[in-house]
Structures are given as C-alpha cells and as structure tokens.
C-alpha positions as CSV (number, residue, x, y, z in Angstrom):
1,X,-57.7,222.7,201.5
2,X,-60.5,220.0,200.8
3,X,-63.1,220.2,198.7
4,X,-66.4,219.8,198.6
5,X,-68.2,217.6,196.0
6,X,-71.9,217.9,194.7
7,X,-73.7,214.6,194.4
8,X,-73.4,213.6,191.0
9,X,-69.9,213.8,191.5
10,X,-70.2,211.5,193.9
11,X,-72.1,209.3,191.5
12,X,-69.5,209.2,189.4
13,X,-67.1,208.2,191.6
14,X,-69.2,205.4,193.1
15,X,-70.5,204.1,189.7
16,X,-67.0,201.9,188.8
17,X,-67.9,200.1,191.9
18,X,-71.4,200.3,193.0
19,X,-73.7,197.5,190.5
20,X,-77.0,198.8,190.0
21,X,-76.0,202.4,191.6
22,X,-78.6,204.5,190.0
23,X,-81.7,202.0,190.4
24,X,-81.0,201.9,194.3
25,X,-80.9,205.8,193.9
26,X,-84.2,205.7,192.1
27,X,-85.3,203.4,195.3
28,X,-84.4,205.0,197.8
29,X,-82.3,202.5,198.7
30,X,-79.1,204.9,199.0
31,X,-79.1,208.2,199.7
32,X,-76.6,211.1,199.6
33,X,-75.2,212.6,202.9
34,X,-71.9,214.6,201.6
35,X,-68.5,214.3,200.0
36,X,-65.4,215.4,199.8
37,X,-61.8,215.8,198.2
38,X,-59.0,216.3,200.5
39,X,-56.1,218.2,199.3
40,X,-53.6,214.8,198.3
41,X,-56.7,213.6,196.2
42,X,-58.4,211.0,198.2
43,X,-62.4,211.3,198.3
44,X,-64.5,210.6,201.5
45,X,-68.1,209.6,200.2
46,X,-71.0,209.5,203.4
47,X,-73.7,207.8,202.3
48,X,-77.2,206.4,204.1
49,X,-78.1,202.8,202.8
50,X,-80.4,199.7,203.7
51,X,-78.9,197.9,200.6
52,X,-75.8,198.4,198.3
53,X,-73.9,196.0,195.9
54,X,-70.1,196.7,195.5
55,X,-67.5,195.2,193.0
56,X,-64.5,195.6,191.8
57,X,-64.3,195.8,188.1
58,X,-60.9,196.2,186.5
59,X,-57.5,198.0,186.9
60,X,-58.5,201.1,187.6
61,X,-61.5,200.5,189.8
62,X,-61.6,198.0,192.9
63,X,-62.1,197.2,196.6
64,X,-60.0,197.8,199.0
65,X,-60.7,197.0,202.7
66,X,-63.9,196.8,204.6
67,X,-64.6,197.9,208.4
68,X,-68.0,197.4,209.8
69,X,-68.9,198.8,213.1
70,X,-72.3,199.2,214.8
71,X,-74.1,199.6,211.9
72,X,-71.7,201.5,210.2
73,X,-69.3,200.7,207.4
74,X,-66.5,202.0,205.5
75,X,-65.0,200.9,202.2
76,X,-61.9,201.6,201.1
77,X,-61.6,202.0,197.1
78,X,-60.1,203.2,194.4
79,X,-62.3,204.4,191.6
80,X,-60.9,205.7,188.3
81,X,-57.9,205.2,189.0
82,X,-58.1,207.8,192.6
83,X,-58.2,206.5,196.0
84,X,-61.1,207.0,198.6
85,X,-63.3,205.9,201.2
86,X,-67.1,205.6,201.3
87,X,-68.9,205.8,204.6
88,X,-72.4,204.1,204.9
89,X,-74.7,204.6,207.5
90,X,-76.8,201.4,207.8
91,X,-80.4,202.0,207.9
C-alpha cells in the first residue's frame, strides 16, 4: 500500500540532488505539491517550479533520465541510495 510522505521528507530526498534546494524553497522558486512511497520503495515527488538546479553527486545519489513534455518534466533519480521520480510542473 503506498505511502504518503510529508514535505520535509521530501526535502530530504531531493536534497542529494537538488543544489541550492532550500534557498529556492525560501524563494519561492519551488514549491511542494505531494509525495509518495509506493510499496517496492520507489518515491514519486510532484513538485511546482519556475527554476531548479539538479546534480548528481556520488554513488548513492544521481540522475537518471529526463522527459520533458509541455511544460512538464520528470526526473528519474536515485537519492540515498532509493530509486524515484520527481514530477515538476513548470511555472
């Protein structure tokens, strides 16, 4: 059964791979929409941003794959060490 994650949970998933995370937060340059853990461990992050700055950053944390569509995108990632996706909604 999935479950749902508050926000700083999803901070701290994003943080491996997100420079600057907490001063776009501060910015309102990215904001929260939800989160969730599905039941094999894998994290789906929605997100709304008009700027973000993603990097991979070692063994356990890095990029995957990137889809962009009509002013959506989706990143795959892994992030200490657990696979995920975040979902950004372009602003």
């Amino acid at each position: 059964m999935p479950k749902e994650l508050s926000e700083s949970q999803a901070w701290e998933i994003i943080n491996p791979v997100c420079r600057e995370l907490f001063e776009l937060i501060n910015e309102k340059m990215v904001e929260f929409v939800s989160a969730m853990e599905n039941d094999n461990g894998m994290y789906r992050i929605n997100l709304k941003s008009n700027r973000i700055h993603l990097a991979s950053r070692g063994f356990k944390d890095s990029i995957g794959d990137i889809e962009y569509d009509q002013g959506k995108l989706r990143v795959g990632l892994r992030a200490n060490g657990k696979p995920g996706n975040i979902f950004i909604d372009l602003e």
